[in-house]
VEXBARO-331850 format. One record per residue: x, y, z of N, C-alpha, C in turn; residue in three letters. Coordinates in steps of 0.1 Angstrom, whole numbers, padded with zeros to 4 digits, always signed. Last residue first. Layout:
BEGIN
XYZXYZXYZALA ...
This chain:
BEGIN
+0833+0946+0815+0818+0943+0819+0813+0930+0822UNK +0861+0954+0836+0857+0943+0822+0841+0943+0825UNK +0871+0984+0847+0866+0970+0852+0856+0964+0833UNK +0898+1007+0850+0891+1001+0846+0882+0986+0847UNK +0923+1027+0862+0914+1018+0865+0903+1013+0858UNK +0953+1047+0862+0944+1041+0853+0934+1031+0857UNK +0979+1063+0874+0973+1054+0870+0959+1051+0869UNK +1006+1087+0865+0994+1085+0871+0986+1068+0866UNK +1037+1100+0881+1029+1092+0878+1017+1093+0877UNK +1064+1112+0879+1054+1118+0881+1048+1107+0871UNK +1092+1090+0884+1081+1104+0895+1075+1110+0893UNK +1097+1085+0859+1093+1071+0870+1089+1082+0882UNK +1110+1097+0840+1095+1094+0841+1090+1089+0853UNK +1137+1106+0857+1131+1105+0843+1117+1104+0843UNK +1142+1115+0881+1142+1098+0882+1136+1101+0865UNK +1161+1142+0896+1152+1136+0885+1157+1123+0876UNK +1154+1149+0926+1160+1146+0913+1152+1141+0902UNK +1146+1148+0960+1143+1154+0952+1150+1146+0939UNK +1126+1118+0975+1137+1123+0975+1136+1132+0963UNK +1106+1098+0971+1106+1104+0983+1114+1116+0984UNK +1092+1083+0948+1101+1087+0953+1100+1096+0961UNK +1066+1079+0938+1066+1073+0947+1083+1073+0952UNK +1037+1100+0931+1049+1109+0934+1058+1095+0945UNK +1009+1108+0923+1018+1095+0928+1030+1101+0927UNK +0993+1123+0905+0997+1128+0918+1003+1117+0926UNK +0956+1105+0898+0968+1118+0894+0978+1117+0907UNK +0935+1084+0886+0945+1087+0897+0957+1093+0893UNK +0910+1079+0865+0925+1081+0862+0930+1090+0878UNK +0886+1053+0861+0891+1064+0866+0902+1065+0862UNK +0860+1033+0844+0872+1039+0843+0877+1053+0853UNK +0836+1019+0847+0841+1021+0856+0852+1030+0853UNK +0847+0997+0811+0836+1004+0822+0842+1010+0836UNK +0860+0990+0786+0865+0992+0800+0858+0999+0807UNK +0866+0996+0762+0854+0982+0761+0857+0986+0778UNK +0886+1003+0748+0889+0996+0747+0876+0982+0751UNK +0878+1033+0755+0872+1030+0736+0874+1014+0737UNK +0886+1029+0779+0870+1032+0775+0866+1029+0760UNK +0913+1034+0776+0912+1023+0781+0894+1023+0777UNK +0917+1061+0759+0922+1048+0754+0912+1037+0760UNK +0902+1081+0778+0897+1075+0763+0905+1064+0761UNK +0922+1079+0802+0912+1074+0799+0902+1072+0787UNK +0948+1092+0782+0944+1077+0793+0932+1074+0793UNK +0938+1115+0782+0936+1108+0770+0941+1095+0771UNK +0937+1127+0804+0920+1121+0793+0922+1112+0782UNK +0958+1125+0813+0947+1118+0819+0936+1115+0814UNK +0980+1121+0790+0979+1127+0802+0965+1117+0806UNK +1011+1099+0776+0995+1104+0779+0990+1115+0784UNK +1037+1098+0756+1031+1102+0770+1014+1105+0764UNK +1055+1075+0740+1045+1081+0739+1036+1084+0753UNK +1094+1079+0739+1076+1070+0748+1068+1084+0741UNK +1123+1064+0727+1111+1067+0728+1098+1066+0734UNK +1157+1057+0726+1144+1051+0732+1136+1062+0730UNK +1190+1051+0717+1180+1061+0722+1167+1052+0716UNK +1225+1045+0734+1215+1040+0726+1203+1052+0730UNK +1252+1034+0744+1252+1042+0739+1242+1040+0730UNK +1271+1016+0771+1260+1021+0765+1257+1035+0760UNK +1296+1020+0784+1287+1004+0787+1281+1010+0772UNK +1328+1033+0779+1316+1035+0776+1309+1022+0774UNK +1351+1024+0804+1343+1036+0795+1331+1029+0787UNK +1356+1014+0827+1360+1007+0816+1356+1015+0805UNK +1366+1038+0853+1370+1025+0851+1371+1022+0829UNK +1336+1047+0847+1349+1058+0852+1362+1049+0846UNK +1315+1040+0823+1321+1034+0835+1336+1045+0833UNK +1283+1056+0809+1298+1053+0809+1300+1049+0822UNK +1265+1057+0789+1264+1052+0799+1277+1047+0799UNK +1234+1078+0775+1249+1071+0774+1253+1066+0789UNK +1206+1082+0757+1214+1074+0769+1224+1072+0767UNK +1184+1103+0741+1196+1094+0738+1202+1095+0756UNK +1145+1101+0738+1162+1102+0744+1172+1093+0744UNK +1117+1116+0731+1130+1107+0728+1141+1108+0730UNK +1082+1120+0734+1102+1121+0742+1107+1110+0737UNK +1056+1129+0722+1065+1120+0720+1078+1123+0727UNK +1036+1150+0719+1037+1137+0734+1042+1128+0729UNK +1059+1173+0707+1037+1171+0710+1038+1159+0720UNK +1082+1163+0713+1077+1165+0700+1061+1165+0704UNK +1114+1169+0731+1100+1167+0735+1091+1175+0723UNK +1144+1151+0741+1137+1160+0732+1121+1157+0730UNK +1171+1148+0762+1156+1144+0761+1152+1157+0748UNK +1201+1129+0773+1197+1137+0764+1181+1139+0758UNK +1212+1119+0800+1202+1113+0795+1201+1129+0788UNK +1240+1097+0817+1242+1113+0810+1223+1109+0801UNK +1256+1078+0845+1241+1079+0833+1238+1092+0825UNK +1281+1063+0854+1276+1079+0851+1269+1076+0843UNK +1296+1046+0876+1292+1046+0868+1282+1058+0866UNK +1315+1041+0902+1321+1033+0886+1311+1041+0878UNK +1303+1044+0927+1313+1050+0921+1319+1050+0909UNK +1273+1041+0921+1278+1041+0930+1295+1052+0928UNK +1260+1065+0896+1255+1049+0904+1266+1045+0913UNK +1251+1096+0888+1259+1090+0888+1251+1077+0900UNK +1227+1113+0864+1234+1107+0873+1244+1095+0879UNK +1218+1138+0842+1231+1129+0843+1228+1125+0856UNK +1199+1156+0817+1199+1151+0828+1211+1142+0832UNK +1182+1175+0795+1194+1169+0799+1195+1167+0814UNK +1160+1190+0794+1167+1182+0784+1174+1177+0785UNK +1130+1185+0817+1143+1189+0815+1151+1184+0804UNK +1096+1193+0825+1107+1189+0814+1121+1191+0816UNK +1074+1199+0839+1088+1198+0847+1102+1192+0836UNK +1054+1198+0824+1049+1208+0827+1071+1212+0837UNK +1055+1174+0810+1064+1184+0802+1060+1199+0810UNK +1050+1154+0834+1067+1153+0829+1064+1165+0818UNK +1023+1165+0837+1031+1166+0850+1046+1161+0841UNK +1014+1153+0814+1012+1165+0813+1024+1173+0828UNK +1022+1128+0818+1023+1131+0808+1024+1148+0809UNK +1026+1104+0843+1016+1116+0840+1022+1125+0828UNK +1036+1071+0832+1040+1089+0836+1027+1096+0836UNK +1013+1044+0846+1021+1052+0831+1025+1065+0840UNK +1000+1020+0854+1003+1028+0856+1015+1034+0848UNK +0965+1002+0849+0973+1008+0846+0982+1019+0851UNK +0949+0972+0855+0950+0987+0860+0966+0989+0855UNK +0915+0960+0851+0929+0966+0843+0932+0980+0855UNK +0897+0939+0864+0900+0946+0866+0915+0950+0862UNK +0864+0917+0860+0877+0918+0863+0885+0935+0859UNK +0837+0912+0846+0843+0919+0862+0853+0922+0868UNK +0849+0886+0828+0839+0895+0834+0837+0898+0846UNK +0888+0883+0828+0868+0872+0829+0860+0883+0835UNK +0909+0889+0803+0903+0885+0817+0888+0882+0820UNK +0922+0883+0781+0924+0875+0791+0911+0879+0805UNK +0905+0908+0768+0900+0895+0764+0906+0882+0774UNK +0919+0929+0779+0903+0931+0782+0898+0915+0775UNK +0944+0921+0769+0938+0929+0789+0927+0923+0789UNK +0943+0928+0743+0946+0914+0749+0943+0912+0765UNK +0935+0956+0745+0924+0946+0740+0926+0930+0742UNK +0957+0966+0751+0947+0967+0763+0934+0962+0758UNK +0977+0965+0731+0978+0954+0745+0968+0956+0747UNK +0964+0978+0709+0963+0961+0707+0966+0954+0725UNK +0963+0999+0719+0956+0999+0719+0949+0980+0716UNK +0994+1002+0714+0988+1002+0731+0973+0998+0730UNK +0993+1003+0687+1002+0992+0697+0995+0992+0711UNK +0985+1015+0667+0974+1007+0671+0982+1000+0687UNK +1009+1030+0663+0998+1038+0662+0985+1029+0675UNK +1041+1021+0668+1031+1018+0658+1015+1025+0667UNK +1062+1025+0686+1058+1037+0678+1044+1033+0670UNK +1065+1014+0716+1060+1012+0704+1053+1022+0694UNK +1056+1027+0744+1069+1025+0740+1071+1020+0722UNK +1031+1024+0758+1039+1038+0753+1053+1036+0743UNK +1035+1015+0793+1027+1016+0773+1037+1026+0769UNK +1050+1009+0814+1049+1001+0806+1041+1000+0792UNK +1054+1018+0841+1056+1029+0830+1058+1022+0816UNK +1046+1002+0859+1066+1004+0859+1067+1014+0844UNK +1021+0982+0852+1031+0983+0861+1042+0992+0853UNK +0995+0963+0848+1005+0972+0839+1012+0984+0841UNK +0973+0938+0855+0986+0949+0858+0995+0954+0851UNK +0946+0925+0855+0957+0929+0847+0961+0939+0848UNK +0928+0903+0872+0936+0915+0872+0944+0917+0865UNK +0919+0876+0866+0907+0882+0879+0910+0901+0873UNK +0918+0857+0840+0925+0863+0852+0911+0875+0856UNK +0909+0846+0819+0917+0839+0827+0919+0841+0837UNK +0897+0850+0793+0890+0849+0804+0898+0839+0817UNK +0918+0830+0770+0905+0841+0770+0897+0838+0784UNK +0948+0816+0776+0932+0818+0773+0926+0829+0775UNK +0975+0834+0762+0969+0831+0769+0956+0823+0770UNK +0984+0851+0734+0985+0836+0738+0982+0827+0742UNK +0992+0880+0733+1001+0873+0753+0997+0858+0742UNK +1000+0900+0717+0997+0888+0711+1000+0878+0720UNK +1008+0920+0728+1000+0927+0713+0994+0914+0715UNK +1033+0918+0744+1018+0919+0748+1012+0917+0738UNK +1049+0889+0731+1044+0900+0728+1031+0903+0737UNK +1070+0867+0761+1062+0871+0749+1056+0884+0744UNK +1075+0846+0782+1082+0855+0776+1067+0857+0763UNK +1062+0837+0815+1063+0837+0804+1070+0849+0792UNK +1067+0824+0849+1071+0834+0835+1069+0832+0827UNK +1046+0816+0878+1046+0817+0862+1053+0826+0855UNK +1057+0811+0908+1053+0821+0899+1054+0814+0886UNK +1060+0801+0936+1051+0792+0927+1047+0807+0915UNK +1086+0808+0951+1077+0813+0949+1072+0805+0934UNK +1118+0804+0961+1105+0791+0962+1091+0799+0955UNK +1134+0817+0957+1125+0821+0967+1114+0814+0972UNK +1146+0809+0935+1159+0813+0947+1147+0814+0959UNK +1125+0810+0918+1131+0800+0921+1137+0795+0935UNK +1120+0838+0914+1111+0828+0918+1115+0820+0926UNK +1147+0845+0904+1147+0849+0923+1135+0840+0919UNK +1147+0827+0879+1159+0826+0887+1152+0829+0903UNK +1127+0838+0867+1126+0829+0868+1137+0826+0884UNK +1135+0867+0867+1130+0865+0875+1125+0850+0876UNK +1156+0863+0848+1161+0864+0861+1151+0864+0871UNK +1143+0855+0826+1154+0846+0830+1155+0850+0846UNK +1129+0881+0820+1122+0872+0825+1128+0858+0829UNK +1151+0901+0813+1145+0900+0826+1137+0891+0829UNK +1160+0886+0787+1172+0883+0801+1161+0886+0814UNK +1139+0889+0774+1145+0874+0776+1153+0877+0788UNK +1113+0908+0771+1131+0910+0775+1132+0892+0782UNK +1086+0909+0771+1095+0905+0761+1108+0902+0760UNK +1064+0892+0798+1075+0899+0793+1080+0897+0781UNK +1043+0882+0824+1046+0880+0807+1054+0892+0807UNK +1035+0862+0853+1046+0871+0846+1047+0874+0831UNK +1007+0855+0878+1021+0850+0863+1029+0864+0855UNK +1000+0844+0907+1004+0853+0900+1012+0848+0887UNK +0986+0832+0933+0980+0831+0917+0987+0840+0909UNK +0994+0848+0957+1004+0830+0950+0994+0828+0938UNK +0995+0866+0977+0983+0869+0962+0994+0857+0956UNK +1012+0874+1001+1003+0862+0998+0989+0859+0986UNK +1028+0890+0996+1018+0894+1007+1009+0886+1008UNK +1044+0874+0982+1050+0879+0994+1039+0884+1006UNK +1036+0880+0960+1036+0870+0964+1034+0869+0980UNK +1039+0907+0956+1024+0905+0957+1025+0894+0962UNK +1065+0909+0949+1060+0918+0960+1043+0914+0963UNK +1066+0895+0929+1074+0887+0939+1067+0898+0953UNK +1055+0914+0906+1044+0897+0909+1056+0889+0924UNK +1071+0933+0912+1050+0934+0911+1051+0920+0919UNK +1089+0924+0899+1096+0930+0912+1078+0926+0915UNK +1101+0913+0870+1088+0902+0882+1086+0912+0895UNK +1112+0919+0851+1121+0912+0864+1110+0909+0875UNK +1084+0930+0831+1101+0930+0837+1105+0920+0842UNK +1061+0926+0831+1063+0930+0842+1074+0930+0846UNK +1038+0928+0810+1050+0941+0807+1055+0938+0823UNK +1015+0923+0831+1020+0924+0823+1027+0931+0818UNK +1009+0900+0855+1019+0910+0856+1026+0915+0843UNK +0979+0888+0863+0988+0890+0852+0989+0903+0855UNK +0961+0869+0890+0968+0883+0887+0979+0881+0874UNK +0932+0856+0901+0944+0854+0893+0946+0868+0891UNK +0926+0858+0938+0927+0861+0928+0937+0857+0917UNK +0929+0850+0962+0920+0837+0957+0923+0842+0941UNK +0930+0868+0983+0943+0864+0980+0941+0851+0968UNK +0916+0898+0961+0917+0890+0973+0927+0883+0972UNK +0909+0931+0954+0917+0924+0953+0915+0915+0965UNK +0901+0960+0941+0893+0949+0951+0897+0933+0952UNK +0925+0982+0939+0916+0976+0931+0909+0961+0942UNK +0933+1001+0952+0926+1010+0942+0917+0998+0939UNK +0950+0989+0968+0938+1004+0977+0932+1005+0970UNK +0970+0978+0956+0964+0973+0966+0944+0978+0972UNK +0979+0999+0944+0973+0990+0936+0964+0980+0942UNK +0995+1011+0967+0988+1019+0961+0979+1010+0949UNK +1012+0990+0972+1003+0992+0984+0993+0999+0977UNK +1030+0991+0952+1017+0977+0955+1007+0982+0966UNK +1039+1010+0953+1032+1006+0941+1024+0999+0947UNK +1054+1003+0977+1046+1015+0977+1040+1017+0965UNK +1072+0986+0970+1063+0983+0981+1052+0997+0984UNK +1087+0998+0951+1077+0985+0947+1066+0986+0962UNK +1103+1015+0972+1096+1019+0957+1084+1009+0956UNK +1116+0995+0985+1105+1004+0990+1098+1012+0980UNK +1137+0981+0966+1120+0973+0973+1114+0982+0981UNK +1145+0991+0935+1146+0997+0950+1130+0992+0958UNK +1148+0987+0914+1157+0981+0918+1158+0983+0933UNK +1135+1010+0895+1136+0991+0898+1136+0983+0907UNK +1147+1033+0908+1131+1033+0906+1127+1013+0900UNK +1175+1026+0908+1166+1036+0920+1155+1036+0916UNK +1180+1016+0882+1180+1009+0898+1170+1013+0909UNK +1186+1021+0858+1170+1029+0865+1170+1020+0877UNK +1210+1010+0852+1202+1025+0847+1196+1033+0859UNK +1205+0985+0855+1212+0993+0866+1212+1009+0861UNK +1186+0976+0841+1184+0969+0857+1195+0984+0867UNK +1200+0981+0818+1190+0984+0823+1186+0988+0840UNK +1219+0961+0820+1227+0977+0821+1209+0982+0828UNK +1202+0940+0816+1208+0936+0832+1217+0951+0831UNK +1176+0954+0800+1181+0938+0801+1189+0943+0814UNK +1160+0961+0775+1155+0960+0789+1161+0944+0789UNK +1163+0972+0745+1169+0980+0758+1166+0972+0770UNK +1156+0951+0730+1167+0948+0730+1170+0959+0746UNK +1129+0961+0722+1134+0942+0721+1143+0942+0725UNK +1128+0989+0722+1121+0982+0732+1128+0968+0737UNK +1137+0997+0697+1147+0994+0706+1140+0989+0719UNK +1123+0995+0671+1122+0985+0678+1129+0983+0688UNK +1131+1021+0655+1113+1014+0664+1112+1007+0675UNK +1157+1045+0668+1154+1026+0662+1135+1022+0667UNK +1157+1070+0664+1148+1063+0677+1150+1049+0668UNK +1176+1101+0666+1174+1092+0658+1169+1076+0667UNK +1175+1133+0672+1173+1119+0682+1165+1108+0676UNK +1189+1168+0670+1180+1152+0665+1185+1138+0673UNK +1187+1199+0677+1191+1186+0682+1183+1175+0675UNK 
């Protein structure tokens, strides 16, 4: 089986089919509300704090954090349409959020800006270029101000090929069938997505790639990156229900503090 990976399908896969792909791990506020609680516990967070929601999609992080009253929050993304829409619920919600569109590699920002940088929803990994994750978590470690606080949450790596499956399909209410083709190269998965409507036939027909970690080698990344304190939290498991959510159920995340 071959699974031909465009580099650059990142720019283009995360938009409003997306949104409905991976609903059940998006799209679902008791999910988020059990990230946050769990990011909540890990990192020494007040309500005074600046928070960057990086790689943060559709904002779900930075509207669930609002909400519990952390209102210093800003948004950076590359997907034009998700950061349109969370402009939109900000809006729809009155919430004083910041979106910005842009490359992590290259946020822009000031240097020494934020208290927290969050990196939420299975968000490295995705860029075939060699130095890429190692360029975001150096833009991490320069927005934020001494003492401050990276935290990272990625697949557990070793937990998705210890439970691998090559094929997977679920279906979304009644219109729509997700069929997911996976091939697994040393700690690369690449999978082709189709995405058919019962009704209109075929939405989507495209393939994506991630670079999985496991735990050490999570933590070397973030430590070569200049990241003191480092721990790696195994065993998040924030679906409740059996199936298979692709990456998004066996999690681990990452903690780090800026000297």
């Amino acid at each position: 089986m071959s699974i031909t990976v465009d580099p650059e399908w990142w720019k283009s896969t995360f938009d409003e089919i997306y949104l409905i792909t991976d609903a059940r791990s998006v799209c679902d506020d008791e999910i988020t509300r059990r990230e946050i609680d769990l990011v909540c516990e890990l990192l020494p967070m007040n309500h005074r704090d600046r928070i960057l929601d990086l790689c943060g999609g559709h904002g779900r992080h930075s509207m669930e954090l609002y909400r519990r009253g952390f209102t210093r929050c800003t948004l950076f993304d590359y997907s034009k349409p998700l950061i349109e829409r969370a402009r939109k619920e900000a809006a729809r919600c009155s919430y004083d959020i910041e979106c910005i569109r842009g490359d992590a590699r290259s946020i822009g920002l000031l240097s020494e800006t934020f208290d927290h940088v969050l990196i939420m929803g299975n968000s490295l990994g995705y860029i075939p270029e060699h130095a890429a994750d190692a360029q975001i978590l150096a833009e991490a470690m320069r927005i934020l101000c001494p003492g401050g606080w990276l935290l990272i949450d990625v697949a557990d790596g070793a937990a998705v090929k210890d439970s691998f499956h090559p094929r997977s399909w679920h279906e979304i209410g009644a219109d729509v069938v997700v069929c997911r083709e996976r091939k697994l190269e040393g700690n690369i998965v690449s999978t082709r997505e189709i995405v058919l409507s019962k009704e209109k036939g075929m939405i989507r027909n495209s393939s994506y790639s991630l670079h999985l970690y496991d735990p050490q080698t999570l933590s070397q990344l973030v430590n070569r990156t200049g990241f003191g304190k480092v721990k790696v939290h195994t065993g998040f498991f924030p679906h409740q229900r059996t199936g298979d959510y692709g990456f998004m159920n066996h999690r681990m995340l990452a903690t780090g503090q800026k000297p």
